[in-house]
C-alpha positions as CSV (number, residue, x, y, z in Angstrom):
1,X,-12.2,17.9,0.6
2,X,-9.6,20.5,1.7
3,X,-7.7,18.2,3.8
4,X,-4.4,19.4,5.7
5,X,-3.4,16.3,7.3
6,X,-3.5,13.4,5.3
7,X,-2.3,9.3,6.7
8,X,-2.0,6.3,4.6
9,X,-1.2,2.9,6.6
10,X,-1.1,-0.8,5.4
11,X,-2.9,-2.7,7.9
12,X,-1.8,-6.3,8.0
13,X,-4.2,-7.8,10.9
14,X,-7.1,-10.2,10.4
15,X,-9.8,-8.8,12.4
16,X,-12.8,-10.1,14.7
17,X,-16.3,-11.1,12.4
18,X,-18.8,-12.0,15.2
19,X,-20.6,-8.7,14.8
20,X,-20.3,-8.0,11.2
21,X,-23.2,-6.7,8.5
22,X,-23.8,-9.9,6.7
23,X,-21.9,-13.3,5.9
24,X,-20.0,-12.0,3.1
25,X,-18.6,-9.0,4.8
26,X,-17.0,-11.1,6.5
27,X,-14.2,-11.5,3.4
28,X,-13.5,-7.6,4.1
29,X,-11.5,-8.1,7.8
30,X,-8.5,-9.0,6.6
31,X,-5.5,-6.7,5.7
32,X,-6.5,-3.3,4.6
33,X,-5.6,0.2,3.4
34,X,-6.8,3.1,5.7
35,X,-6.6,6.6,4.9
36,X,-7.0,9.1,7.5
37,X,-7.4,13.1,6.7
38,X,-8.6,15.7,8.6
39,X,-11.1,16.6,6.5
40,X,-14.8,16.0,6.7
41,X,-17.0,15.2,4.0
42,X,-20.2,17.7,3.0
43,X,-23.5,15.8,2.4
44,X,-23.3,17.0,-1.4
45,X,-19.9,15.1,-1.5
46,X,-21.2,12.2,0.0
47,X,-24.1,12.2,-2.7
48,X,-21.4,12.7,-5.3
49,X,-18.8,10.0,-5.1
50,X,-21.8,7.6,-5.5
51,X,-22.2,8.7,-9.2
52,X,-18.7,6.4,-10.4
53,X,-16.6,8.2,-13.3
54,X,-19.3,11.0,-13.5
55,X,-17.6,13.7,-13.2
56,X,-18.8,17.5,-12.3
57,X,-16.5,19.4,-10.0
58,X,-13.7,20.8,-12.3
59,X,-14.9,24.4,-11.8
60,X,-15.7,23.8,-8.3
61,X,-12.2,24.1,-6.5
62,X,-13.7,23.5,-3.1
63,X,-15.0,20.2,-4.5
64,X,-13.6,16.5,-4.0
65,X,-12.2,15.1,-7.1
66,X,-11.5,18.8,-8.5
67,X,-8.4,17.6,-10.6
68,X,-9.3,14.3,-11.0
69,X,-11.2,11.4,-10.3
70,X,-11.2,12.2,-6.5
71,X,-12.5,9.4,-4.3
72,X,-13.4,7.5,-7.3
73,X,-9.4,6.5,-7.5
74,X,-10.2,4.3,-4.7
75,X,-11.7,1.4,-7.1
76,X,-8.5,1.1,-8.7
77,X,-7.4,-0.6,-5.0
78,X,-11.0,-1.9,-3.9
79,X,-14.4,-3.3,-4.9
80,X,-16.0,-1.5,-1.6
81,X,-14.7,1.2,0.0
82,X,-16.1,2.7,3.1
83,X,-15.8,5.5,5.4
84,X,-16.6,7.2,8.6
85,X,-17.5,11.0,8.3
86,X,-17.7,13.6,11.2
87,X,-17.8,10.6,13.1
88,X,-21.5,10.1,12.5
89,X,-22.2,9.1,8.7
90,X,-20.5,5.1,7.9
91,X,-20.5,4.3,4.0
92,X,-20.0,2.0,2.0
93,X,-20.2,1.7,-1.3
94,X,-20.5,-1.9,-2.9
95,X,-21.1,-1.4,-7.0
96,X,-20.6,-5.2,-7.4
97,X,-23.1,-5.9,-5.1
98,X,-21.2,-8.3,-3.5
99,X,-20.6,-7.7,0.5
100,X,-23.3,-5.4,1.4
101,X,-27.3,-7.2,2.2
102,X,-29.5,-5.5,-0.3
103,X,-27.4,-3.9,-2.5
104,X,-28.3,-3.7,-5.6
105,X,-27.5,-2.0,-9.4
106,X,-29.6,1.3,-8.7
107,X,-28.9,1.6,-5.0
108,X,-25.0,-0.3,-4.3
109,X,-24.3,0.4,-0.7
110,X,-25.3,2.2,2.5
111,X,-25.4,4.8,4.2
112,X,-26.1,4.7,8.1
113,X,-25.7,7.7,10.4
114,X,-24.3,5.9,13.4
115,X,-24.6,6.3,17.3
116,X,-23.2,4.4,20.4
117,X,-25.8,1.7,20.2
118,X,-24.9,1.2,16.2
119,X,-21.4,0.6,17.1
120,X,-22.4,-1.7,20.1
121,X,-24.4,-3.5,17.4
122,X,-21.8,-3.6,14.7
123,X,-18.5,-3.8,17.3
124,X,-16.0,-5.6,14.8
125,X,-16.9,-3.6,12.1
126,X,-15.6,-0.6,14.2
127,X,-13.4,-2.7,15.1
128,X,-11.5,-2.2,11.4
């Protein structure tokens, strides 16, 4: 998404799971990859990188993905990625339906647009 900054850190630590979505995402605060860019992604990519190996950006060059499989690549390290957006949309995407409560085949993960009192709520899951 146009990023010019662009971090990639192995995070080793175990991390807290008192406040966490469900039982099972509990298996998700160990060790972790983080990528950090400067970018910030548009609602249309958000509603894109759901749709796994369907591709439709190659003539789009402002587009995620445009020369590849964009944020798709991530499955090839991870069974649910997630991310924070414009520090107000968290999501996560769960295909397996494995970690997140009510995920299911047509619908695999969630997308919450957070505040102060979700964080509060959710405070190890920031925590990660």
């Amino acid at each position: 998404a146009r990023a010019s900054i662009l971090h990639i850190v192995y995070d080793k630590r175990h991390h807290s799971k008192g406040t966490v979505f469900s039982e099972e995402w509990k298996d998700l605060h160990g060790p972790a990859l983080l990528v950090y860019s400067d970018s910030v992604f548009s609602a249309d990519d958000i509603i894109d990188i759901q749709e796994i190996s369907l591709g439709n950006k190659e003539t789009d060059p402002t587009k995620t993905g445009q020369f590849g499989i964009g944020f798709n690549s991530v499955y090839h390290l991870t069974d649910c990625p997630s991310f924070i957006s414009d520090n107000e949309n968290y999501c996560v995407f769960d295909p397996h339906c494995r970690y997140v409560r009510d995920a299911t085949d047509n619908d695999p993960g969630m997308h919450w647009k957070v505040s102060e009192e979700f964080w509060k709520q959710y405070f190890d899951v920031k925590q990660t």
